[in-house]
TORTORKOL-514602 format. One record per residue (C-alpha): residue in three letters; x, y, z. Coordinates in steps of 0.001 Angstrom, whole numbers, padded with zeros to 6 digits, always signed. Each point is the difference from the previous one (the first is absolute). Example, Ala and Ser with C-alpha at 12.3 -4.5 7.8 and 13.67 -1.06 7.14 Angstrom:
ALA | +012300 | -004500 | +007800
SER | +001370 | +003440 | -000660
***
This chain:
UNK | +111260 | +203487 | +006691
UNK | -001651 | +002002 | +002791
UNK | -002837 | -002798 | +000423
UNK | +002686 | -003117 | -000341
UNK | +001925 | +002151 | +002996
UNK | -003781 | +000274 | +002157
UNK | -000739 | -003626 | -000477
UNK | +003773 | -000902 | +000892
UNK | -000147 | +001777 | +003137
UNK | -003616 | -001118 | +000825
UNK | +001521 | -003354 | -000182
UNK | +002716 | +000425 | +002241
UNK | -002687 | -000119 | +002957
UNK | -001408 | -003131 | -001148
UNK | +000748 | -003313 | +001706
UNK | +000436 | -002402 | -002927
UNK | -002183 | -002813 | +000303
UNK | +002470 | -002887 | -000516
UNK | +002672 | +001584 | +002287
UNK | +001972 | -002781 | +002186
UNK | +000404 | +001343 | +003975
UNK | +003293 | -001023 | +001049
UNK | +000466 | -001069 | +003599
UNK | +001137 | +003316 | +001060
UNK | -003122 | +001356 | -000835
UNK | -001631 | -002153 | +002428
UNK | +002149 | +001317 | +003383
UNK | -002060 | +001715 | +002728
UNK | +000615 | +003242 | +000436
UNK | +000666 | +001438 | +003330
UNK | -000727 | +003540 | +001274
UNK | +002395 | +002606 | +001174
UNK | -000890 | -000180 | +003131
UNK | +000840 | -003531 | +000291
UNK | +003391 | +000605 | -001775
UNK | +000671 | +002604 | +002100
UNK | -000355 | -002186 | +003484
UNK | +003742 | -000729 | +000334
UNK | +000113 | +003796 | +000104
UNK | -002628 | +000690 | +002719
UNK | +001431 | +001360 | +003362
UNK | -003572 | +000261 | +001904
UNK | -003457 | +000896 | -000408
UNK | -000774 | +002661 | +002343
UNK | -002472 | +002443 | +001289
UNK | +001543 | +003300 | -000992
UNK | -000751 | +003646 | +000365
UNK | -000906 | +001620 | -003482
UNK | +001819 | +003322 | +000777
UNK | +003374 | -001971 | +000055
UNK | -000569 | -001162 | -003646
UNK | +001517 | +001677 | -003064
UNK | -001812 | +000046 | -003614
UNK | +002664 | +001097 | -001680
UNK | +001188 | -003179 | -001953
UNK | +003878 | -000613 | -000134
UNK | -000515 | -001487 | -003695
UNK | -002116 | +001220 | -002569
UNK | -002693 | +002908 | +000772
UNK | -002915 | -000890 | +002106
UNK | -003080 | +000867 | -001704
UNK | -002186 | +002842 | +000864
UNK | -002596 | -000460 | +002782
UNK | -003607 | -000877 | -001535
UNK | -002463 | +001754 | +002193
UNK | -002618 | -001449 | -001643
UNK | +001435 | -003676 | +001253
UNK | +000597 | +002148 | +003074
UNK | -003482 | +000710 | +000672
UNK | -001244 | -003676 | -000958
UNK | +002121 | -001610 | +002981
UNK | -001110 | +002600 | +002524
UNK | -003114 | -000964 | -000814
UNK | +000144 | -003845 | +000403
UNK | +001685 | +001011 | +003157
UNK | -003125 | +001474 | +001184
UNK | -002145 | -003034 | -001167
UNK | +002083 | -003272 | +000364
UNK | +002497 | +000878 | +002087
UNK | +004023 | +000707 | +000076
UNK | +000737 | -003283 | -000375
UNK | +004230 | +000909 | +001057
UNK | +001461 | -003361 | +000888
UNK | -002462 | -001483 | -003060
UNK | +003720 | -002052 | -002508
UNK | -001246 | +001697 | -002922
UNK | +000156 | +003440 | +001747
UNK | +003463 | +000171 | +001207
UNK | +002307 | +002904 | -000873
UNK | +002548 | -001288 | -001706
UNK | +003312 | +002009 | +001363
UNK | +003853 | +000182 | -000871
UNK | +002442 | +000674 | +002830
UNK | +003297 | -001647 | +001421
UNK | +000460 | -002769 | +002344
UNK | +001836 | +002446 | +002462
UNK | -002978 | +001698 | +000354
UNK | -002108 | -002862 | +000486
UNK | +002212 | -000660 | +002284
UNK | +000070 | +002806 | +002331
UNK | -003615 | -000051 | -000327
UNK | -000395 | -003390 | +001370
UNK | +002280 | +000988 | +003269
UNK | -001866 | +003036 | +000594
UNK | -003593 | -001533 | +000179
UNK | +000428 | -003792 | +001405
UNK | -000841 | -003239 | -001126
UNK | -003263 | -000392 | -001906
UNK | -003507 | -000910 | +001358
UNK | -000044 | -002042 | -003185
UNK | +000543 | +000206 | -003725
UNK | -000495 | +003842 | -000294
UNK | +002724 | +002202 | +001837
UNK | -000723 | +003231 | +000998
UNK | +002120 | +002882 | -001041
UNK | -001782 | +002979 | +001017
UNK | +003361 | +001558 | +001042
UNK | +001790 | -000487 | -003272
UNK | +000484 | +003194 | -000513
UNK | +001931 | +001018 | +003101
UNK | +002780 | -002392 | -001086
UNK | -000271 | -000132 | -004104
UNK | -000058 | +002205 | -003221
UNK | -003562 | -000705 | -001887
UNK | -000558 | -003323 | -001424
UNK | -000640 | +000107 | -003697
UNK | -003696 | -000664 | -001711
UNK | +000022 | -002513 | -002506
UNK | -003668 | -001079 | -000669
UNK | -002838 | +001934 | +002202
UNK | +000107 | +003586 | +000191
UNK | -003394 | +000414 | -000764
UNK | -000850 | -002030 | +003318
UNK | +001832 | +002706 | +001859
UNK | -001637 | +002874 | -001615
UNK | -003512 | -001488 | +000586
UNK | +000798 | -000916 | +003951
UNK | +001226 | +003479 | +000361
UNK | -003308 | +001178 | -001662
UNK | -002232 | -001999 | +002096
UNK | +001637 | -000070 | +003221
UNK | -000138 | +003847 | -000430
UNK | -003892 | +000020 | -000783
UNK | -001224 | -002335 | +002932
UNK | +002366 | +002284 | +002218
UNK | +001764 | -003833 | +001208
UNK | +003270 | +000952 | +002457
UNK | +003249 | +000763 | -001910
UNK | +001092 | -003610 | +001689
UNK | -002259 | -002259 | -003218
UNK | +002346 | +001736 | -002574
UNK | +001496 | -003395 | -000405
UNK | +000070 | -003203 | -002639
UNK | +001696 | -003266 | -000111
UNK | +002115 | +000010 | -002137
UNK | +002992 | -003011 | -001918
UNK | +003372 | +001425 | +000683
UNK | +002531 | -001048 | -002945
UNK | +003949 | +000113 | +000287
UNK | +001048 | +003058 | -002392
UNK | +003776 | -001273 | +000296
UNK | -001410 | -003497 | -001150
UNK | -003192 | -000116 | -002201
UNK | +001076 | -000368 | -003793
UNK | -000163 | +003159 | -002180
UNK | -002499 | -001870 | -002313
UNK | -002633 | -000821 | +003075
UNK | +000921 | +003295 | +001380
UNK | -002117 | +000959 | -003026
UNK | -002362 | -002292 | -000302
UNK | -001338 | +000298 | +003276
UNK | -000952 | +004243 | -000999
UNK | -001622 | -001077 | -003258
UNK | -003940 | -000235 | +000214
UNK | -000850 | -002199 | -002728
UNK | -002394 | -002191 | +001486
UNK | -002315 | +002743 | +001774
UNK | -002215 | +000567 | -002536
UNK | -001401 | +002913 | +002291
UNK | +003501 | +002337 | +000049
UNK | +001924 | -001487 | -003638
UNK | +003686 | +001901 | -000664
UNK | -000560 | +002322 | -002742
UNK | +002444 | -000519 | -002837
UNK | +002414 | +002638 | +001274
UNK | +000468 | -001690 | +002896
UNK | +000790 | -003428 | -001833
UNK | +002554 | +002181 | -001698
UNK | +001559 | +000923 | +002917
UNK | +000162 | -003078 | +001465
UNK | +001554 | -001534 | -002726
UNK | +002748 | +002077 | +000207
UNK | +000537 | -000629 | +003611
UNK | +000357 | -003616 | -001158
UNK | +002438 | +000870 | -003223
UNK | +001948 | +002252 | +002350
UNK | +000798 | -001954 | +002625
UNK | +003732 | -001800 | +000079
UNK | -001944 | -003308 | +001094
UNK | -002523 | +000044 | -002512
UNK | +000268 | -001676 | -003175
UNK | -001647 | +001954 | -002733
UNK | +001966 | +000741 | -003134
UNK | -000976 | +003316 | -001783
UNK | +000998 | -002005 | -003312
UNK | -001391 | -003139 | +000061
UNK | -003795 | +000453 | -001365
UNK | -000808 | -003690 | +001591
UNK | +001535 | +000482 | +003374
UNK | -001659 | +003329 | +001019
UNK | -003376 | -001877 | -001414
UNK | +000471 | -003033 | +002415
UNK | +000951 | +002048 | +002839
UNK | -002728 | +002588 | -000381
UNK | -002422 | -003224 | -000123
UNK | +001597 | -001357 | +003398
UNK | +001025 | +003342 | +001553
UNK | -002777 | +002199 | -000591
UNK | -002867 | -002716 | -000014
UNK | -001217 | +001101 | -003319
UNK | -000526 | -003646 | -001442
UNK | -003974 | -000112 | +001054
UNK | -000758 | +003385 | -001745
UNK | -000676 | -001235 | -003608
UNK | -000900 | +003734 | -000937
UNK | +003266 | +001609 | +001547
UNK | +002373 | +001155 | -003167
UNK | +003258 | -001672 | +001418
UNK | +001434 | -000862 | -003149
UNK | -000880 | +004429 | -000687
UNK | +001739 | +000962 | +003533
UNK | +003469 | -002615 | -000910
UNK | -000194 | +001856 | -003685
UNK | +000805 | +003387 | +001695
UNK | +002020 | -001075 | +002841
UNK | +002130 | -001207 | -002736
UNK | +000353 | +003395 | -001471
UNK | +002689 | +001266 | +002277
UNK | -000840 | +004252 | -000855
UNK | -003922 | -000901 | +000512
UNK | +000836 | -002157 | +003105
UNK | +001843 | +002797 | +001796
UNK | -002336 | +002724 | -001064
UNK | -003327 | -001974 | +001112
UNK | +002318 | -000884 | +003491
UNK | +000011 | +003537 | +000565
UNK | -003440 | +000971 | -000908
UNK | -001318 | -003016 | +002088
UNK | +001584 | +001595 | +003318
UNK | -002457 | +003032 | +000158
UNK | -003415 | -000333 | +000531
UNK | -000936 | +001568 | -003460
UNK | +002209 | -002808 | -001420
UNK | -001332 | -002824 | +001947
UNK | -004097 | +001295 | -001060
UNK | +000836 | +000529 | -003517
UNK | +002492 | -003124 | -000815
UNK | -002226 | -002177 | -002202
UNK | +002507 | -003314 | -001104
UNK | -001854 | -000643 | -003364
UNK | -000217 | +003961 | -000744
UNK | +003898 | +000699 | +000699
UNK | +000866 | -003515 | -001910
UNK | -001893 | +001831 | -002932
UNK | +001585 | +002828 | +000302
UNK | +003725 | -001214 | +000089
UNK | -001272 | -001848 | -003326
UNK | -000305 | +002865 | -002235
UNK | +003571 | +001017 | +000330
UNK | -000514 | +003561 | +000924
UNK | +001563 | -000389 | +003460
UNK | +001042 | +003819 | +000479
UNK | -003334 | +001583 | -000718
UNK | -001762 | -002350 | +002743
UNK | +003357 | +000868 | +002266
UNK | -000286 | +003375 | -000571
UNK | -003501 | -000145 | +001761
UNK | +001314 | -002120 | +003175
UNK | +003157 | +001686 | +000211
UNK | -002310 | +003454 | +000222
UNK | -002471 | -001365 | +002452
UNK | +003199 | -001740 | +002451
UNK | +001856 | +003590 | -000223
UNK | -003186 | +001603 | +001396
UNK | -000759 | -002289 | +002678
UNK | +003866 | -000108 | +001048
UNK | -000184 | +003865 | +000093
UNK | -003035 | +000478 | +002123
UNK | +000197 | +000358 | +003737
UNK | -002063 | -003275 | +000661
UNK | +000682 | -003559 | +000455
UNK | -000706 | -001925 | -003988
UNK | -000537 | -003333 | +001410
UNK | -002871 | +001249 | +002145
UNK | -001497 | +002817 | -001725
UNK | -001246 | +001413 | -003447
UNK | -001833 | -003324 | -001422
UNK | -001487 | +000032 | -003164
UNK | -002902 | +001931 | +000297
UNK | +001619 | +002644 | +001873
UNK | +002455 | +000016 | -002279
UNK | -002515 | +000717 | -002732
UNK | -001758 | +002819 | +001723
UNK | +003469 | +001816 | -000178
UNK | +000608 | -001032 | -003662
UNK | -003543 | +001184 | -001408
UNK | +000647 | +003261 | +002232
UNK | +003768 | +000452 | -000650
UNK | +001186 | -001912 | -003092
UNK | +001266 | +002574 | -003019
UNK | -000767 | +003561 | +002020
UNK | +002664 | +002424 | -000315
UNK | +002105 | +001285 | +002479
UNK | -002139 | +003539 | -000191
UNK | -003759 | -002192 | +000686
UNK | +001822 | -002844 | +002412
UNK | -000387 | +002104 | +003061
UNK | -003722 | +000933 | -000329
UNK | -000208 | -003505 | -000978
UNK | +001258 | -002057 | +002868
UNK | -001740 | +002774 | +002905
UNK | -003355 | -000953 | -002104
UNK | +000759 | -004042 | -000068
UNK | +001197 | +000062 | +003937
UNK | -002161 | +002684 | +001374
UNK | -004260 | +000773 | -000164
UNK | -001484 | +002665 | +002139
UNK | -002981 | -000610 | +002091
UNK | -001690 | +002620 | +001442
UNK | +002097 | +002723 | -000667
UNK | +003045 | -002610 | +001444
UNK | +002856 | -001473 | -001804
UNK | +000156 | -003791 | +000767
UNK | +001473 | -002715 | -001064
UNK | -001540 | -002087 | -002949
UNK | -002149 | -002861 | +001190
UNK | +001872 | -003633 | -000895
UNK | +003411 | +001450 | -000659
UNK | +002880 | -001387 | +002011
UNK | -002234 | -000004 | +002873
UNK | +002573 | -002241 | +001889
UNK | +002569 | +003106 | -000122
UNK | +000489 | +002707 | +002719
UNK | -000726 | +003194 | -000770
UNK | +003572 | +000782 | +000455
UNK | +000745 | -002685 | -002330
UNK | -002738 | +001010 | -002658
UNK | +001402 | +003287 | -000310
UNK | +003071 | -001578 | -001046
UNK | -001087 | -001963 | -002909
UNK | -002725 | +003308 | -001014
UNK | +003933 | +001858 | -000386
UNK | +001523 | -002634 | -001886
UNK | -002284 | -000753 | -002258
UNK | -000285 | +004287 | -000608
UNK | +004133 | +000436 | -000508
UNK | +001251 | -003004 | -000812
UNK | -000090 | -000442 | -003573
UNK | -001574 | -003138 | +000341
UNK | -001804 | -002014 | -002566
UNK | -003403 | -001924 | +000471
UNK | -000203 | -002253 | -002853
UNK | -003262 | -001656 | -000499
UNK | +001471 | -003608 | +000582
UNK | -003625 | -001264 | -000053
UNK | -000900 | +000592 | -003326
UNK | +003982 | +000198 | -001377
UNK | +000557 | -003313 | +001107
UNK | -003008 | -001680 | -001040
UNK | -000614 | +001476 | -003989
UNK | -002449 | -001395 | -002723
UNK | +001858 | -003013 | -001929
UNK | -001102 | +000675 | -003370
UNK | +001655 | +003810 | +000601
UNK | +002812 | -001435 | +001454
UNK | +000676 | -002777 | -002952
UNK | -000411 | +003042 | -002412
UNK | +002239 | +002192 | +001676
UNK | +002552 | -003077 | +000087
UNK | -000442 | -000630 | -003893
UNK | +000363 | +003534 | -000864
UNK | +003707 | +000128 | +002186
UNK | +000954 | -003124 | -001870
UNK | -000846 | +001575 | -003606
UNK | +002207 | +003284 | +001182
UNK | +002356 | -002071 | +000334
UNK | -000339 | -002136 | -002955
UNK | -000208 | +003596 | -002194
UNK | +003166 | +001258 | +001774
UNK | +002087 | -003516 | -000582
UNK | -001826 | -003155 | -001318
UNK | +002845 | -001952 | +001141
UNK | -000804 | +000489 | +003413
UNK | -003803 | -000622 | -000524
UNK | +001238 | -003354 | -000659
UNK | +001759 | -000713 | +002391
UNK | -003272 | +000749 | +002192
UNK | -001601 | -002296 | -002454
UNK | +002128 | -003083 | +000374
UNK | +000087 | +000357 | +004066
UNK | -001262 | -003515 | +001366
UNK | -003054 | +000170 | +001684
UNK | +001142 | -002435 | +002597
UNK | +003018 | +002249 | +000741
UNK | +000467 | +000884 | +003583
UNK | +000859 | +004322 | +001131
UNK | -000366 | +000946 | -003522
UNK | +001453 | +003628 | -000124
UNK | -002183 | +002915 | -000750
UNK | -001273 | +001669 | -003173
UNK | +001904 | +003144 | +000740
UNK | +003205 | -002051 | -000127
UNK | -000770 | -000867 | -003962
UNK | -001269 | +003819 | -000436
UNK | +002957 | +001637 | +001484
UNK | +002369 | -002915 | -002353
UNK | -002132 | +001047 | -002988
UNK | +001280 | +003919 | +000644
UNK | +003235 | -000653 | +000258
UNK | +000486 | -002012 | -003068
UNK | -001924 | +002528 | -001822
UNK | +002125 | +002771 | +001995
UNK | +002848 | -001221 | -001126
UNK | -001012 | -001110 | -003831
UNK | -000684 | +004133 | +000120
UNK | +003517 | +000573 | +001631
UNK | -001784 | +001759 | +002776
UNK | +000907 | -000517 | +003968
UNK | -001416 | -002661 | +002094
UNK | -002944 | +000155 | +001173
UNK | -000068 | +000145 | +003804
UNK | -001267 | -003130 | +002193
UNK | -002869 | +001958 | +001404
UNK | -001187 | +000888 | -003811
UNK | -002042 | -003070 | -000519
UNK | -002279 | +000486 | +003411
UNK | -000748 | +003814 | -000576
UNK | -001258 | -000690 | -003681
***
């Protein structure tokens, strides 16, 4: 069965040979940018300290310095290239402001405004596509020691109160730069800005309607090798779909969500023990003094699990001074690598939570991602406890459809199978948490 199921899904990705193109198929497609022209309010030369990151929709991903450092340096060898189409900032904002702008500075020399006064008159305009751009000029106008007045980039200004929810999207999503791809965290996220929005059109239960709109929405059609049909299997799992929400808004989350891993995982039907891990991790990270979205990523969060995971409350505090403290010459520093964004202020903070807080450091990377053949044992042993405690409920595991959508768990059948033999015995109930602790 296991080999008819590889070759079936091997064949999904293959174009049949005879198959007819209907003329849909053959319509150009346009990019966002073009879409998005009704939308445009100006193209302007704007100052980049009067430009927000911080997206409005979704979560912006995390700044690559290594991306970083590659555009500084074809800065320093081919040039800035700032009023270049393809190197516009692409910015929301109102029309109001645009507005006011336009009043305050005159009419154009040309095509290209000039808003270096923007923010006299406005609140920030909003990022959508080129943050990395800023982070390199701000680099390199720093290194060649350039006057504070080249901190600038021309940029597309978009109406917020007008653009539709589904470009708003689109136009943040990097599929097609090979160099800086989303990571599959970020596609989560940004299909539930999509599914969340009261103008979008995605329906949590129709299987073929999330699957066309992730094709159109999140430009996933050319990646043969993405697992869509993996990533619509769990969003159609409603508990896995708000747990992996939630674990995709922290950093840890967004490193550590793997689609065809988690898909997997919701497979085997043990949904609390793999909940139990990421409800453990996302109580920790909610407790500590620091901000999850930006800090503790995965290997980070690893040093503190090999370090912290399992000690007892007596060895904890010897513990976390010896993970977040070395001595050096007779001097007690702070360890190399560790939060080195954070204050000192700030890094005392987390050293105290992580001493008295009772918190738990699962280790998520080698709990989330365990050996199959274990696993499959571990699932076939469950479903013979089950079968020895009531047969009758071992079949109805058995006679499940495979094709079934948000089939329940295994505890649900092992906590069934001790009541009925609770009450055959005339004993009490067993209680609904009796299932998850055995």
């Amino acid at each position: 069965m296991s080999s008819t199921k590889r070759k079936r899904d091997a064949a999904e990705n293959v174009p049949r040979k005879n198959a007819k193109t209907s003329p849909e198929d053959w319509v150009e497609g346009r990019t966002n940018r073009e879409l998005a022209k009704p939308y445009l309010l100006a193209v302007a030369k704007m100052p980049v300290d009067a430009l927000d990151t911080t997206w409005s929709v979704g979560r912006n991903r995390a700044l690559d310095h290594g991306h970083v450092r590659r555009l500084r340096e074809t800065f320093a060898t081919t040039g800035l290239e700032r009023n270049a189409d393809e190197n516009r900032l692409l910015l929301l904002c109102s029309a109001d402001e645009v507005r006011r702008a336009k009043s305050e500075h005159g009419p154009p020399d040309g095509d290209v405004l000039t808003f270096f006064n923007w923010a006299t008159i406005n609140d920030q305009a909003e990022v959508m596509a080129g943050q990395h751009r800023i982070q390199a000029l701000r680099e390199y106008v720093r290194k060649a020691k350039a006057p504070p007045s080249e901190m600038w980039w021309t940029c597309e200004l978009y109406d917020r109160d007008r653009l539709p929810s589904e470009l708003n999207i689109k136009m943040r999503i990097n599929r097609r730069n090979p160099g800086l791809p989303d990571n599959q965290g970020q596609i989560w996220l940004q299909l539930m800005s999509i599914a969340s929005d009261p103008a979008g059109s995605l329906a949590p239960g129709n299987t073929v309607k999330i699957d066309n709109k992730l094709v159109g929405a999140l430009r996933l059609g050319g990646e043969k090798n993405f697992p869509t049909r993996r990533l619509v299997s769990i969003w159609n799992r409603k508990a896995w779909r708000e747990r992996v929400t939630k674990w995709c808004s922290t950093r840890l989350g967004m490193e550590t969500f793997n689609i065809s891993n988690f898909e997997w995982l919701a497979r085997l039907r043990i949904d609390e023990y793999w909940f139990d891990t990421l409800d453990a991790a996302l109580h920790t990270l909610e407790a500590l003094p620091l901000d999850k979205k930006a800090y503790l990523g995965r290997e980070e969060w690893s040093r503190l699990a090999r370090a912290l995971d399992g000690k007892t409350r007596d060895d904890l505090s010897i513990a976390v001074d010896g993970l977040f403290y070395t001595e050096k010459k007779g001097r007690r520093t702070r360890t190399e690598n560790l939060l080195p964004h954070l204050s000192d202020e700030a890094y005392e903070a987390v050293v105290h939570a992580a001493a008295t807080g009772n918190l738990a450091f699962p280790d998520v990377k080698h709990q989330l991602r365990p050996r199959k053949k274990e696993m499959l044992l571990t699932i076939s042993i469950l479903q013979h406890v089950v079968a020895w405690i009531n047969p009758a409920c071992a079949l109805e595991i058995d006679n499940i459809s495979p094709t079934a959508k948000d089939k329940l768990p295994i505890c649900v059948y092992l906590l069934k199978a001790l009541s009925r033999m609770a009450a055959e015995r005339g004993d009490d109930e067993y209680p609904d948490n009796a299932a998850r602790t055995i």
